[in-house]
C-alpha positions as CSV (number, residue, x, y, z in Angstrom):
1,X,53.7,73.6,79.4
2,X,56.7,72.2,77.4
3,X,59.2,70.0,79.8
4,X,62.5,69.4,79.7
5,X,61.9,65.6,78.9
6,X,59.9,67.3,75.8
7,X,62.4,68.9,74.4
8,X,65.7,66.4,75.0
9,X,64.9,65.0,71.5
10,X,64.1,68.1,69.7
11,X,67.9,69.5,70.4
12,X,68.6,72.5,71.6
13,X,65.8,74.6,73.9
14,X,64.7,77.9,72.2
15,X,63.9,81.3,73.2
16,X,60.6,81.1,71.9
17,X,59.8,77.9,74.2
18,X,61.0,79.7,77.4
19,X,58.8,82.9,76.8
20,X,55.5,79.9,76.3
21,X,56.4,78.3,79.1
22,X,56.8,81.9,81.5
23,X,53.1,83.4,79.6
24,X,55.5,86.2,77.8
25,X,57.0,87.5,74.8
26,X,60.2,86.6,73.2
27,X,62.1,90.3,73.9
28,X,61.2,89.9,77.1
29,X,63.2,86.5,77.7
30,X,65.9,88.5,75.8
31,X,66.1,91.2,78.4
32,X,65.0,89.4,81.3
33,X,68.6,86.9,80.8
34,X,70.6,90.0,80.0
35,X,72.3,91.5,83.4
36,X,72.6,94.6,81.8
37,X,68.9,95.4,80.6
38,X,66.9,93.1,83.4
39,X,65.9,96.2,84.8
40,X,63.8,97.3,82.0
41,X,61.2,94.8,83.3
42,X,59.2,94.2,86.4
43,X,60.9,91.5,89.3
44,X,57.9,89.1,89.5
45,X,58.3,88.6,85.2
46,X,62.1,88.0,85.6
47,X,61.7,85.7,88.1
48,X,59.5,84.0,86.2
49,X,61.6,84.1,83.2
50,X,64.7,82.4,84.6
51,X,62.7,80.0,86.7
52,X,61.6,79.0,83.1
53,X,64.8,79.0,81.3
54,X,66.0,76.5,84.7
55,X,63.2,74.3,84.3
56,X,63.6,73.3,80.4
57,X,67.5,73.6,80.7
58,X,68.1,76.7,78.1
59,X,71.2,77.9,77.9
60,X,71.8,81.5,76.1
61,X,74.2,80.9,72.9
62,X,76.7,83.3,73.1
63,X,78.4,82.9,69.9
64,X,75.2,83.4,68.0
65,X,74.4,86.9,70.2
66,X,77.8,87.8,69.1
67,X,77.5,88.0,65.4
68,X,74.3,89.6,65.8
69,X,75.0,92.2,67.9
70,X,78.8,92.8,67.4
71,X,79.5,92.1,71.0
72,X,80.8,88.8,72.5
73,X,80.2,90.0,76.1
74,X,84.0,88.7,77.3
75,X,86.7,90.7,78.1
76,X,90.2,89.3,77.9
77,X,93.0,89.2,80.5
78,X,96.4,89.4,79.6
79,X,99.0,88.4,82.9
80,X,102.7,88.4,82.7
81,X,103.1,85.4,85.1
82,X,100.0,83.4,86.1
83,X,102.0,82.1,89.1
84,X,102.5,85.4,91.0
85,X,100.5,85.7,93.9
86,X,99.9,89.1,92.4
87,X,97.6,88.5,90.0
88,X,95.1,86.1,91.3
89,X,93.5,88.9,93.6
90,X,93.5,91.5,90.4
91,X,91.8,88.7,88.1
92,X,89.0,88.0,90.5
93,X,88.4,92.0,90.9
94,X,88.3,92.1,87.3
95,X,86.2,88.9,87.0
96,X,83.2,90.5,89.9
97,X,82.8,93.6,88.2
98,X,82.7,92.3,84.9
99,X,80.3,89.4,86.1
100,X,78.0,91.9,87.7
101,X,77.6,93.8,84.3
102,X,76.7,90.1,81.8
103,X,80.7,90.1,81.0
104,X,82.6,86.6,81.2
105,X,86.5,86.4,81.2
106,X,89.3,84.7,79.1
107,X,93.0,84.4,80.9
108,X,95.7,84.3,78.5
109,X,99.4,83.7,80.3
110,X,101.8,86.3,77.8
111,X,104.9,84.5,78.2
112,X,108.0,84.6,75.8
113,X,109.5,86.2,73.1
114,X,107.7,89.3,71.7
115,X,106.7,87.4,68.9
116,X,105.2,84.6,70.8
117,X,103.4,87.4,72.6
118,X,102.2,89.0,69.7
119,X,101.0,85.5,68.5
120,X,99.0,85.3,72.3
121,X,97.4,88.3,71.6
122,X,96.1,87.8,68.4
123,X,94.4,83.9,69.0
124,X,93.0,86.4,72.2
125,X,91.6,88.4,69.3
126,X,90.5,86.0,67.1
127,X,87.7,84.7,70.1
128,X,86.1,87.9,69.5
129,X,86.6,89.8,73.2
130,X,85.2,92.8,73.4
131,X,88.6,94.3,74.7
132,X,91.7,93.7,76.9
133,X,93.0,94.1,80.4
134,X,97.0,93.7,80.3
135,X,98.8,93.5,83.3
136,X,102.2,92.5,80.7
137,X,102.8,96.4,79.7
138,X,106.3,97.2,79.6
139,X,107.1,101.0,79.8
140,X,106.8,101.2,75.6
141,X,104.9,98.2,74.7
142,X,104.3,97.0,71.2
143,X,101.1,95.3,72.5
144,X,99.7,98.0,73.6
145,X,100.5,100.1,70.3
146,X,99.0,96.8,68.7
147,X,95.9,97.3,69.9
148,X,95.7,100.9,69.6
149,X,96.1,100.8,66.0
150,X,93.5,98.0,65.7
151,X,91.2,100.3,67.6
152,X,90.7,97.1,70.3
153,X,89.6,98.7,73.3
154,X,92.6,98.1,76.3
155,X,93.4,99.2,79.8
156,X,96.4,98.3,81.9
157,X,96.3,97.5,85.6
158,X,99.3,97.4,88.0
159,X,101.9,97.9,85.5
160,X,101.4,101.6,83.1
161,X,103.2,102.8,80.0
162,X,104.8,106.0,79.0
163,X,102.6,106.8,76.5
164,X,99.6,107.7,78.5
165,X,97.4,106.9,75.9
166,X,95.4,104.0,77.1
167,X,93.5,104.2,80.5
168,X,95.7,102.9,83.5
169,X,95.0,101.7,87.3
170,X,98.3,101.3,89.0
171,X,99.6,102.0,92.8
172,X,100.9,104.8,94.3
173,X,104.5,103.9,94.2
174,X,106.1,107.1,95.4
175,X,103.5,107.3,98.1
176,X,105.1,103.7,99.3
177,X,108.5,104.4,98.9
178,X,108.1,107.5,100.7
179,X,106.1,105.0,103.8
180,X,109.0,102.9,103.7
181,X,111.7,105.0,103.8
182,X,110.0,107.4,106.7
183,X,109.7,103.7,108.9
184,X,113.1,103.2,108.3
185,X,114.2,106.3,109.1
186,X,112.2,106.7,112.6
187,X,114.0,103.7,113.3
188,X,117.6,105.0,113.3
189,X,118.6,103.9,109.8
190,X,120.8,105.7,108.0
191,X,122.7,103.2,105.3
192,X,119.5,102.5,103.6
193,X,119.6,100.0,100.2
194,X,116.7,99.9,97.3
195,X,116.6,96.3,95.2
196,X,114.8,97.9,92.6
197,X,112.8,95.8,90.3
198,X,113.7,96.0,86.0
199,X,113.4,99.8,84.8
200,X,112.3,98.5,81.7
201,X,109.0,98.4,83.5
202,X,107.0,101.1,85.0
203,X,106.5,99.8,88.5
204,X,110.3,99.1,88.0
205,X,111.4,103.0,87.6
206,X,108.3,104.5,89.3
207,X,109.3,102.6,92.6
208,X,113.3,103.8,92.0
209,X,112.7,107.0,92.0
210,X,109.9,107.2,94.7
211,X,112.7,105.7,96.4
212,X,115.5,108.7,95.5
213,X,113.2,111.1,96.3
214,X,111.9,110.0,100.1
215,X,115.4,109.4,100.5
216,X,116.7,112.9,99.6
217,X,113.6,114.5,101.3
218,X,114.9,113.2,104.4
219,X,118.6,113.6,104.1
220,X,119.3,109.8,103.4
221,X,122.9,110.7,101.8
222,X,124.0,107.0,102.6
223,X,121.6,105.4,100.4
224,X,122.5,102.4,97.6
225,X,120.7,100.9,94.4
226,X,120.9,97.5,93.0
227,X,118.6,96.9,90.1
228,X,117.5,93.1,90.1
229,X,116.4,91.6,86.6
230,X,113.5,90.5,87.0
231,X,110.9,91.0,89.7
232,X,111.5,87.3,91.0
233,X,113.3,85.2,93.8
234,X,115.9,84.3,92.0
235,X,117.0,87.9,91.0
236,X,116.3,89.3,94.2
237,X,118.7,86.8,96.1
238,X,121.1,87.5,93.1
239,X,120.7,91.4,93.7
240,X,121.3,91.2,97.4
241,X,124.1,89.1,97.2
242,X,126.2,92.3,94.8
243,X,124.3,94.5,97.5
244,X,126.2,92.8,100.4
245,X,129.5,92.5,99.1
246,X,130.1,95.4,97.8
247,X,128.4,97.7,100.8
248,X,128.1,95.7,103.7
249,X,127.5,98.6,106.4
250,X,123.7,98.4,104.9
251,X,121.5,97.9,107.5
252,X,118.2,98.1,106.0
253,X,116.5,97.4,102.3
254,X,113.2,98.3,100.4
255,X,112.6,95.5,98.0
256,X,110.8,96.3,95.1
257,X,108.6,93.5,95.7
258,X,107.5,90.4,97.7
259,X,109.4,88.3,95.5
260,X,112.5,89.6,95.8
261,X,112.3,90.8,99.5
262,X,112.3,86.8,99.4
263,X,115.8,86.3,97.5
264,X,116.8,88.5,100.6
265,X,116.2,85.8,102.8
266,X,117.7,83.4,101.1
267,X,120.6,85.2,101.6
268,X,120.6,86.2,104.8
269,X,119.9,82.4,105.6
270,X,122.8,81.5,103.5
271,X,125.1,83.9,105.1
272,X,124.0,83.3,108.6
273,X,122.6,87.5,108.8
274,X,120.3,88.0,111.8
275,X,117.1,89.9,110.3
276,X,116.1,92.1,111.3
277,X,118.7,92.6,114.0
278,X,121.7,93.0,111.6
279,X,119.5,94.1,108.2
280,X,115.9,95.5,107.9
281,X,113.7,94.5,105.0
282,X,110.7,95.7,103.7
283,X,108.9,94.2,100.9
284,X,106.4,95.5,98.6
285,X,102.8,93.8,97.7
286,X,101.5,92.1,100.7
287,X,101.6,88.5,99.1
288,X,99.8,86.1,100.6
289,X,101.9,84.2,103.6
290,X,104.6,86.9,103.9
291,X,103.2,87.2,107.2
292,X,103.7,83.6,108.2
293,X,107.5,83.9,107.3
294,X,110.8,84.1,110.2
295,X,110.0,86.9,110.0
296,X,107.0,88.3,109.2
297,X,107.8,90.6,106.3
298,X,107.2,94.2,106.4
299,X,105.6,95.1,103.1
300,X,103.4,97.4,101.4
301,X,99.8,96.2,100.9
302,X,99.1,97.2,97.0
303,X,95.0,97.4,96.9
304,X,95.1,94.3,93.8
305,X,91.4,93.1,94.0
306,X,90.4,97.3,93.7
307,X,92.6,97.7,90.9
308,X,91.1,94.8,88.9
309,X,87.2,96.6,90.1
310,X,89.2,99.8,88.9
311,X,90.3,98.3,85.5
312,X,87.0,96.7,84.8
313,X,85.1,99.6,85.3
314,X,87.7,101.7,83.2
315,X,87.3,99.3,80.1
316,X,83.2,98.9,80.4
317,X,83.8,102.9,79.9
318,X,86.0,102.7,77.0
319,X,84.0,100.3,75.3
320,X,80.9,102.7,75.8
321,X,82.9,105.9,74.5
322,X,85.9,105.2,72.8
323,X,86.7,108.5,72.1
324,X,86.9,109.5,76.0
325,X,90.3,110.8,77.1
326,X,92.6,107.7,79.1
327,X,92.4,108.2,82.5
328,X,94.9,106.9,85.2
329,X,93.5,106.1,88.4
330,X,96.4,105.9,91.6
331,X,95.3,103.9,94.5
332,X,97.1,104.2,98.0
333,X,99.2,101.7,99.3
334,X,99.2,100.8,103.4
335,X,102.3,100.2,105.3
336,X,101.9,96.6,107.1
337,X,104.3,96.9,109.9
338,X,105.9,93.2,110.7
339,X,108.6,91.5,112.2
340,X,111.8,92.3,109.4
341,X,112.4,95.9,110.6
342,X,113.9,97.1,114.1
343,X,116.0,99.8,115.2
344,X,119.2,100.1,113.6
345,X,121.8,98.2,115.1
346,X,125.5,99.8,116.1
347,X,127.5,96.8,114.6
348,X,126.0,93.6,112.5
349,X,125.5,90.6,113.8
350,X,125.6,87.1,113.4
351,X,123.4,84.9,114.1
352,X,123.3,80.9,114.2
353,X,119.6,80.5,112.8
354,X,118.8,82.2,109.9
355,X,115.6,83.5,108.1
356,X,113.4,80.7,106.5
């Protein structure tokens, strides 16, 4: 049997030397290392095979199965902001399901001007993945039109398009606007505020006008939009300040997300506002540690490690049948009920220790 101490100064270990070494053939290696066609052969030989490939140290060249077969077996993830909470718990959805079929995964941040997006995508493209997740769509996005037209297989997750034409997995936004707006309004509230995140993006406008609707379903007529620029801290504590002064008899606001349900804070800290005993908040995502904050936020939990399962699936598919028609799969959100929402109060109050 040929060791690894034989083969150190011979270079690289061979296909052909793990199927000696495991008494078998050469295909049989080939499917026995491959996830998606190990089943084609007994347990007892793939055992054998991999316990063979350990022992001399063979590692499978990828590149080289790539230009023979046209596949590079890694999908591509495209995020809008590698430092949101958000996105970890999609990638590693994305990453198990796509692990559990032979895939591997690239990470790209797509940051920047649309030209330096567009220059992202394309050094993506140039490593030869198989096809893209984006969680970057805007609501017309000339990535997305990019890769249709190059025929690269795509699917979006938490963020959709208006097109429709590419396969989507997003959240239910009207189903948690309508969750947060029936809490608030089984607790008395009646001046009832949306910081909306940029319409420019779906999540953006989908979660506006879940908003306007479970508002008008339920007779909300004292109801107030502020759109915030970005879906950050910094434009959510900009958005609530032109909330407050220009309607201070709110007593309770949906946040489009975490993020900005944050900026609230901020404010209410600066200001010296009791929350939630002069202003509700609810936030939307279920970040991690929003439930460690003073206090705990009220939020919608978004199902983010699904969706990436969701997506992964959804692009394995579109890969295998380009042709298919896009589908959109709508997960439901959960209302986490914290410490940032109360009754309504009769008059605001102040309060000498803020919100941290």
């Amino acid at each position: 049997m040929t060791t690894r101490s034989d083969t150190r100064g011979s270079g690289r270990v061979t296909i052909r030397e793990v199927a000696a070494a495991a008494s078998v053939n050469a295909s049989t290696v080939s499917r026995a290392l491959n996830p998606a066609t190990r089943h084609l052969i007994g347990d007892e030989v793939v055992r054998r095979v991999l316990a063979a490939a350990k022992s001399l140290g063979y590692r499978q060249n990828r590149l080289a199965a790539a230009l023979r077969g046209g596949q590079s077996r890694v999908i591509g993830v495209c995020l809008p902001d590698i430092e949101n909470p958000v996105f970890p718990p999609i990638v590693c959805g994305i990453s198990e399901q796509l692990a559990a079929e032979g895939y591997g995964v690239l990470i790209a941040n797509i940051v920047g001007t649309p030209k330096d997006q567009e220059r992202m995508l394309e050094q993506m493209l140039e490593r030869r993945v198989d096809g893209l997740v984006l969680a970057t769509a805007a609501r017309q996005d000339p990535l997305v039109r990019r890769c249709i037209l190059d025929g690269v297989p795509v699917v979006l997750v938490n963020r959709g398009e208006d097109g429709g034409q590419v396969p989507e997995v997003v959240n239910d936004d009207f189903l948690s606007m309508r969750l947060a707006v029936e809490h608030l309004v089984k607790l008395g509230h009646t001046r009832i505020a949306h910081l909306a995140g940029p319409a420019r993006l779906a999540t953006g406008l989908s979660r506006l006008q879940g908003f306007q609707i479970a508002t008008q379903q339920h007779g909300v007529t004292g109801s107030v939009v502020v759109e915030a620029v970005e879906f950050n801290r910094e434009a959510g504590r900009a958005a609530c300040e032109q909330l407050l002064d220009a309607h201070r008899d709110v007593t309770a606001i949906i946040a489009a997300n975490d993020l900005i349900a944050l900026g609230c804070y901020d404010v209410f800290t600066a200001r010296r506002i009791a929350c939630p005993d002069a202003i509700s908040v609810i936030g939307h995502n279920d970040m991690p540690l929003v439930d460690l904050l003073n206090p705990p936020l009220t939020t919608l939990r978004i199902q983010h490690r699904e969706m990436g399962r969701q997506a992964a699936k959804l692009l394995l598919q579109r890969i295998a049948t380009p042709s298919a028609a896009p589908l959109r799969i709508t997960l439901p959100p959960e209302l986490m009920v914290r410490g940032s929402t109360a009754p309504r109060a009769t008059t605001r109050r102040s309060a000498s220790a803020g919100t941290a």
